[in-house]
N, C-alpha and C positions, 0 to 999 in steps of 0.2 A: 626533517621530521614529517612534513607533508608528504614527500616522497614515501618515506618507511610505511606510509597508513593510505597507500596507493592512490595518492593525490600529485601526479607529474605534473607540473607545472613550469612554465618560462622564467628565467631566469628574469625576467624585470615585470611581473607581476607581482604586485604585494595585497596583503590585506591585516586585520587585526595588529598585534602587536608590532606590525612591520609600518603601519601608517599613524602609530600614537608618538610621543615624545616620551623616552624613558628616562627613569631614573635613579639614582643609585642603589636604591629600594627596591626596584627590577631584577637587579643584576644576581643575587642569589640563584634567583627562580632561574633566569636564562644561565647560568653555570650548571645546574642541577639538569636542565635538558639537553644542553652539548654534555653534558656526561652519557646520557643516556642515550643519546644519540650515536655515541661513540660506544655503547657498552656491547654485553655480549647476546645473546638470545634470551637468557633470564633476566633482561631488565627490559626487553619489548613486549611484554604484559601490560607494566606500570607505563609505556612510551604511550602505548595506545591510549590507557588512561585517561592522562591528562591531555594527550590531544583528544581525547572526546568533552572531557570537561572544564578544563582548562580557559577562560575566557581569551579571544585573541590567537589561540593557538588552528582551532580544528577551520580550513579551508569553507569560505561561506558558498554559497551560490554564482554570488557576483565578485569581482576582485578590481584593484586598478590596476591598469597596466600602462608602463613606463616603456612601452616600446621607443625606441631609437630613430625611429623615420617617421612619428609621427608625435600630436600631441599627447600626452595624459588622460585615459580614457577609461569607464566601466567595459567589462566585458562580463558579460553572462556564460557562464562554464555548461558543457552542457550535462544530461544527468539530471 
């Protein structure tokens, strides 16, 4: 989703809903955006949407990152 709304990011950075504890309560919502993520060009209107409004969803400034050869760290994005 980040990617589609030209946010390229590393494969072991996380941030928002990727650093909360979910819960079954979650799980519509997160069904409802691998749809949309998967969908066709007429539903990357509503993608961009909620990853602008969406809490959790839109890429912040800062992220952690979960790199592999080192510890668990902020990184500042630049931008």
């Amino acid at each position: 989703m980040a990617a589609q709304n030209n946010m390229e990011l590393l494969l072991w950075d996380a941030w928002g809903l990727m650093e909360e504890k979910l819960t079954e309560s979650d799980m519509p919502r997160l069904d409802k955006l691998a749809l949309l993520t998967q969908g066709s060009d007429h539903a990357f209107a509503e993608l961009q949407a909620l990853y602008a409004q969406e809490p959790g969803l839109k890429v912040p400034q800062r992220v952690k990152s979960y790199r592999p050869v080192a510890a668990p760290s902020e990184v500042t994005l630049p931008g």
